[in-house]
VMD Tcl script that draws the C-alpha trace (Angstrom):
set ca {
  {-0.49 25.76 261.91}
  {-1.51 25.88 265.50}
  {-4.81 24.49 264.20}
  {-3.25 21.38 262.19}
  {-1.45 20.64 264.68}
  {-4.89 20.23 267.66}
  {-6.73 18.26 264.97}
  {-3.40 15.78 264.35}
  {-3.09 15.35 268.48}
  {-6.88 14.71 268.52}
  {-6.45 12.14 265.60}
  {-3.83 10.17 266.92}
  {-5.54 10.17 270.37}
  {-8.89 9.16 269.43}
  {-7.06 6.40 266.59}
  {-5.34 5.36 269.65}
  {-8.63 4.96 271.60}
  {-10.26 3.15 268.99}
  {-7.32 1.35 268.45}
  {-7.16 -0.69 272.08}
  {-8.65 -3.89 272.46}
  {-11.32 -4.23 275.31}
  {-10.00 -7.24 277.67}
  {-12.53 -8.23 279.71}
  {-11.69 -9.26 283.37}
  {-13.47 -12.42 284.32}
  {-13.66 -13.05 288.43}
  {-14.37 -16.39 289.38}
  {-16.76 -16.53 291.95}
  {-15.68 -18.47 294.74}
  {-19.18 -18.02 296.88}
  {-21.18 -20.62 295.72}
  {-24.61 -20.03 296.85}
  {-27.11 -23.04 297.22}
  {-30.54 -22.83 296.35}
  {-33.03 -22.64 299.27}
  {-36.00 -25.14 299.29}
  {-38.87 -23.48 300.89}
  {-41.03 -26.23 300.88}
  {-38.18 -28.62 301.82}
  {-39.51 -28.25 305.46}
  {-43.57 -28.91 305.19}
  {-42.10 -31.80 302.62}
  {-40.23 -33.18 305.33}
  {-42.93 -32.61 307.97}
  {-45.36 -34.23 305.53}
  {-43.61 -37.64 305.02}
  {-43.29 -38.21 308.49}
  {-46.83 -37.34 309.08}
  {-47.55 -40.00 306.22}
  {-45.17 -42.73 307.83}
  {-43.48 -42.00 310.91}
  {-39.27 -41.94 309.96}
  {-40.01 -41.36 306.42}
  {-38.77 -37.70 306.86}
  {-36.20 -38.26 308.74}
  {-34.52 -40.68 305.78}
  {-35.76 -37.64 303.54}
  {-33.62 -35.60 305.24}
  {-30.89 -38.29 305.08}
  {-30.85 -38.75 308.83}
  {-31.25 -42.31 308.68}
  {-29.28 -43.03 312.01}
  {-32.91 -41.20 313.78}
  {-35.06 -43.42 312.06}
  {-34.65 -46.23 314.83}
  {-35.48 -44.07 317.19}
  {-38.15 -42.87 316.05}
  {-39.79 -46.48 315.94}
  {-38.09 -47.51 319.03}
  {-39.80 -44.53 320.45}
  {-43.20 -45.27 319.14}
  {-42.88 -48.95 319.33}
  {-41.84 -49.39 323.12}
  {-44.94 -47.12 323.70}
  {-47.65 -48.97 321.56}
  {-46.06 -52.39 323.36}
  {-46.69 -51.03 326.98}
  {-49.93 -49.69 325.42}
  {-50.90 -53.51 324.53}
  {-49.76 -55.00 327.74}
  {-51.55 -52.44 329.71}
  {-54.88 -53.21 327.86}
  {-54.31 -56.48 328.70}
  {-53.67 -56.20 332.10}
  {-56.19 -54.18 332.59}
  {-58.73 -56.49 330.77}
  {-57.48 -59.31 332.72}
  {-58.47 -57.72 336.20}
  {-61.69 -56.27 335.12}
  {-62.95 -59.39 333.76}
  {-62.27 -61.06 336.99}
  {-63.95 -58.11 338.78}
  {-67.07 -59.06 336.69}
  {-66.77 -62.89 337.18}
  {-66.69 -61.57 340.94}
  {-69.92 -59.65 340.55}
  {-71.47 -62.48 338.57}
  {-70.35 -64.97 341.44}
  {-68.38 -67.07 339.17}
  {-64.96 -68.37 340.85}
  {-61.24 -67.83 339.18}
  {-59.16 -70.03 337.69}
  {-56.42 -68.65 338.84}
  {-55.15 -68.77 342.56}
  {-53.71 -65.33 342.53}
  {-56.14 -63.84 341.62}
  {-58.91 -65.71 343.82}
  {-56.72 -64.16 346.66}
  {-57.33 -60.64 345.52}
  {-60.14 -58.83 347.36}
  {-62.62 -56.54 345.52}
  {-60.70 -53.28 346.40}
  {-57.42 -54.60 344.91}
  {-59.20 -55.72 341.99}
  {-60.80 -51.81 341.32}
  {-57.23 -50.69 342.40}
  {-55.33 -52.25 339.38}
  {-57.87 -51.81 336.92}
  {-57.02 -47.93 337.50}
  {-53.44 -48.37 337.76}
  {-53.73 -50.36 334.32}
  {-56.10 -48.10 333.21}
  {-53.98 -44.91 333.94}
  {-50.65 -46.62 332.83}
  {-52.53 -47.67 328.84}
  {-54.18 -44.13 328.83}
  {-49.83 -42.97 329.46}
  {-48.82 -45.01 327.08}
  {-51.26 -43.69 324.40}
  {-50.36 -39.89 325.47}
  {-46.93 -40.79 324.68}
  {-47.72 -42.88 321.14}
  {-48.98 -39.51 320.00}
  {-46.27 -37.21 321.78}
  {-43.29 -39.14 319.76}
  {-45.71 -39.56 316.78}
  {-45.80 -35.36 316.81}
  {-42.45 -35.11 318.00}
  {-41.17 -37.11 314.98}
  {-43.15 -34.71 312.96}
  {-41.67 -31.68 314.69}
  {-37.68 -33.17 314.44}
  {-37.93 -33.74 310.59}
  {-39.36 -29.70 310.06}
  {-36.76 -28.08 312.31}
  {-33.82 -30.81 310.80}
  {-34.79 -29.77 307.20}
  {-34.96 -25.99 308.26}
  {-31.78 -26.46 309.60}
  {-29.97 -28.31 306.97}
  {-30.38 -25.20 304.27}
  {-28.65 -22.80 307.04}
  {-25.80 -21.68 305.71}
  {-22.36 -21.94 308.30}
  {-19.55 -20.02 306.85}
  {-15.79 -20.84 308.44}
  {-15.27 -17.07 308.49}
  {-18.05 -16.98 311.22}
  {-16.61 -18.15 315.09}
  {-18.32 -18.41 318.29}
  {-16.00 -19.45 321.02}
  {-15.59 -18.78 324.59}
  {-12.33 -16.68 325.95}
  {-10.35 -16.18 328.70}
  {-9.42 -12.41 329.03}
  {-6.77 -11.61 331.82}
  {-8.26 -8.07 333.21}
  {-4.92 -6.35 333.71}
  {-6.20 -3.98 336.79}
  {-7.09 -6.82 338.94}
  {-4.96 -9.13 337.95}
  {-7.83 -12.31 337.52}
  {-9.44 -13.89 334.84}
  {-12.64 -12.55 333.22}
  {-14.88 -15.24 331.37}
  {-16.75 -14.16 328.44}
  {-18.05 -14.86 324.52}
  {-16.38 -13.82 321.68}
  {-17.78 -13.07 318.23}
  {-15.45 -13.35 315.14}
  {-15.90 -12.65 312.00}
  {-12.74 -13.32 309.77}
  {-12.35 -11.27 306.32}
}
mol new
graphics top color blue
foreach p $ca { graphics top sphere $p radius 0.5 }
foreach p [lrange $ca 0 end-1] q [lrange $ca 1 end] { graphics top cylinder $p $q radius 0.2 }
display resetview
């Protein structure tokens, strides 16, 4: 009897078992993770190596892309004038040389020395203005890299950097300091 009885308790138990439904508990996921480019940088470095701007408007940073020419243009201008400047005197250092008179009263009035002088200052001021054509040139490179690095950094809300005032209770003043927060 005590027998029957085990094996009906282990049949209704496992009949039970089998008998449940399996529910299946479905999250949803709340963290959405974006995909990370990792050529979206040398992409974005590339097209402004190509045309200077074009990876800033890649990166959808169109308000840069006047600065970027406004940048490179004032610089090729003052390149131009400078050359021409500079072209102006020398010639007329030459003419000098040559014996052959100016045309133009200021400059007939210039001696020899002041001539040399401002074909250097010309010459120094283009040679500038070339330096920086290729410094904004790179540096328009360089912004469109870091700006598409940066733009696939992910900033979570829970994360908080901010700057507190802590009143130090033994001394009575204010202690300045950083604090980290990280919110769960």
């Amino acid at each position: 009897m005590q027998n029957q009885f085990i094996l009906l308790l282990l049949f209704l138990g496992l009949t039970s078992v089998f008998a449940q439904e399996k529910t299946q508990i479905i999250l949803k996921d709340t963290f959405k993770s974006e995909e990370i480019d990792p050529l979206r940088p040398a992409k974005a470095a590339f097209y402004s190596g190509v045309l200077p701007g074009l990876g800033q408007i890649y990166n959808k940073k169109y308000w840069k892309v006047p600065l970027v020419y406004g940048a490179i243009g004032t610089s090729a201008y003052l390149y131009i004038d400078n050359q021409k400047n500079y072209n102006v005197y020398r010639d007329e250092y030459k003419n000098r040389l040559e014996g052959i008179k100016s045309d133009s009263q200021f400059l007939a009035n210039l001696s020899e020395s002041q001539l040399i002088s401002a074909q250097k200052i010309y010459q120094r001021n283009r040679d500038l203005s070339a330096l920086f054509i290729v410094g904004f040139y790179v540096l328009n490179i360089i912004d469109a890299n870091i700006d598409a690095a940066l733009s696939q950094f992910n900033v979570d809300e829970k994360l908080a950097f901010k700057p507190a005032v802590i009143k130090n209770d033994i001394t009575l003043k204010n202690d300045f300091g950083v604090v980290l927060n990280y919110s769960f």
